[in-house]
Structure formats: C-alpha cells, structure tokens
Residue, then its C-alpha position, 0 to 999 in steps of 0.5 A: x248892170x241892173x239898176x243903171x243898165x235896165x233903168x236906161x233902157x226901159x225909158x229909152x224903149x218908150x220912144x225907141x222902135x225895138x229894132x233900132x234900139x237891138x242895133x244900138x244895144x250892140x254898140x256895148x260890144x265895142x265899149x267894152x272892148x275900149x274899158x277892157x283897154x283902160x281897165x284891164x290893160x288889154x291891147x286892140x290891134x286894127x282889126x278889132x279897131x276896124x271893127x269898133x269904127x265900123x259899128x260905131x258908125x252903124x251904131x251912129x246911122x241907125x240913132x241919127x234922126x234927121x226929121x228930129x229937132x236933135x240929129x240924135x234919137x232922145x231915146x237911142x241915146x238912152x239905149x246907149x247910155x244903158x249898153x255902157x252901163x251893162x259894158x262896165x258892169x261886165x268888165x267889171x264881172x270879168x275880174x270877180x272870182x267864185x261868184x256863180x250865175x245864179x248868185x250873180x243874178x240874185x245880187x244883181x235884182x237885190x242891189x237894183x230894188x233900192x235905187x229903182x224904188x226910190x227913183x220910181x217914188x220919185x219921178x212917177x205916180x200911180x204905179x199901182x193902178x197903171x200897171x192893173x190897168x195895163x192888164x195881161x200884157x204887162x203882167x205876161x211881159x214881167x213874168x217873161x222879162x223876170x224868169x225867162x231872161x233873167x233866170x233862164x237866158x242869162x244864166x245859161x249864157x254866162x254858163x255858156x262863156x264858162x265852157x266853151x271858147x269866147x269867140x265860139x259863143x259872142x258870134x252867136x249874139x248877133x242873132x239877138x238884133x237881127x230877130x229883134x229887127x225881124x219880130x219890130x217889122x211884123x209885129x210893131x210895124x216898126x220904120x225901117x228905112x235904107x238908111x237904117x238898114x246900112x246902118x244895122x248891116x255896117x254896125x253887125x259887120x262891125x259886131x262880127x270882126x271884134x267878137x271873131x277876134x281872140x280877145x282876153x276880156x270874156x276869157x276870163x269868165x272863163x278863168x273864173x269857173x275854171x277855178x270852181x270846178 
C-alpha cells in the first residue's frame, strides 16, 4: 500500500493531469472487488458486474491517447498499476485483526522507507539539492501529503468503515475524482475534452453501482473494530 502503491503513482503523476489520473485512481474499486472474488471467495451478481464493466470502460476512455504513439497514457498506466497495488493491500487488510489506524499507518511508512530508499539510491541523483530547490512547495506538499492524508484523512476514513455501514460511507468517495477534476480545471489548466468527460461520467457511474451494492469485502473492517471495542 506504501511502498508499491505511493511509488506508482508519484512517477505516473509527472505525466498524468491530476484529473485523469483521480478518475482512473477509481478503477481500484472494481479490482478490488474482483481479488475479494478470488481472495476471499466473495460472489458479484450483475449489478456490481454492471457496474465494474462500466467503470472499466470509463476508466479505458479517460487513459486512451489517441495523439500518442501508445493508445494508453504511459503515465495512467501507472496510475493504475498503483490503484491494484493499493486493491490488494486492502484485501488484504480486510482479513487483519487488532491492528488500529494509527498503527496500520505507522507500519505502513516504516515498511516503505526501505524499498523507496534503495529505489531512489538507485534510479535518481541529487535528492538533496533538487528538493531545496523546489523551495516551499514541495516542503508545503510533504507536510500536507505526510500529516493531513496520511495522519488525519486515513485515519479518519478507516475509522469511519469501523462505525458506520460500508455502502454508507464508499459513496461519499466519489467526491474525491470530482474535486480533483474541478481543482486540475482551475488550478493546472488540466486538458479536458468530451471524451474525457464520457469517460469520467461512465467510470463514476460505474463507481456508484458497485459501492451501493451490499458487499462483504469492507464489512469486515468493520468485523474487525467491532472485536476491539
């Protein structure tokens, strides 16, 4: 979920527009969905099978480059190599007991500095001195990325599928791509185009129907903090 998943799409992002790497970001929902299936043995009737085609093929629209020399965005593909990465982690999350946000978070930095060290020693140069040079901004991006979504807004969230019902809470994630696609326009100047916009409607429809499905994948997160109360 760290190491695997953050990697990914921080080098898909150098080429990504932050809207279209939000919508295909979503297209994690369905592969969840489809490991729950083989993982833990979990049924999808045709509505949630609706609904994984659907954003499959939103998904498919938004990352297809037809100017490109490859039809598929280099870094979308990215971007969605790191939504399967985060996919399985959570699977696999869904079938810890006795592990609480906080702790999950403090393991899951530990468990990625050593992999991310030895691929940045690796693959790049001058860390140091490109990163003073990037000045406030990226300092104000780490501080945000690091406290904010990492401390605060995970934390929250996964105290969230604790209490209240699964299909209560994933619906409201679907703000996520939209304010992402809303601050690219006005902030990046990001290119959206009609097809583009097909695409995010069909993918964010496609996000609804599986998460107003009654599903047994998030439940059992909340299986799990109902056993540490």
């Amino acid at each position: 979920m760290g190491g695997g998943g953050f990697a990914l799409f921080f080098l898909g992002i150098r080429t990504a527009s932050p809207s279209s790497a939000a919508i295909v970001s979503q297209l994690g929902l369905p592969i969840t969905t489809l490991l729950s299936v083989a993982i833990l043995g979990e049924k999808v009737y045709w509505k949630r099978g609706l609904g994984i085609t659907l954003t499959f093929v939103g998904g498919v629209l938004v990352m297809w480059d037809p100017a490109g020399g490859f039809p598929i965005s280099g870094g979308l593909a990215l971007i969605l190599g790191s939504a399967a990465a985060g996919s399985l982690a959570a699977v696999i999350m869904k079938q810890m007991e006795g592990v609480q946000p906080l702790r999950f978070q403090a393991w899951i930095g530990l468990a990625s500095v050593l992999p991310l060290t030895l691929l940045t020693a690796s693959l790049e140069a001058n860390q140091i001195p490109r990163a003073m040079e990037a000045g406030w901004a990226f300092l104000a991006a780490l501080l945000f990325s690091a406290l904010i979504v990492s401390l605060v807004a995970h934390t929250i969230y996964y105290g969230l599928i604790g209490k209240y019902p699964a299909n209560l809470i994933a619906p409201l994630t679907i703000m996520n791509p939209l304010m992402t696609v809303a601050l690219g326009l006005l902030i990046t100047g990001d290119h959206f185009d009609l097809r583009m916009g097909i695409g995010t409607g069909i993918a964010l429809c496609g996000v609804l129907i599986i998460t107003l499905r009654r599903n047994h994948v998030m439940p059992l997160a909340a299986l799990v903090w109902d056993r540490q109360r």
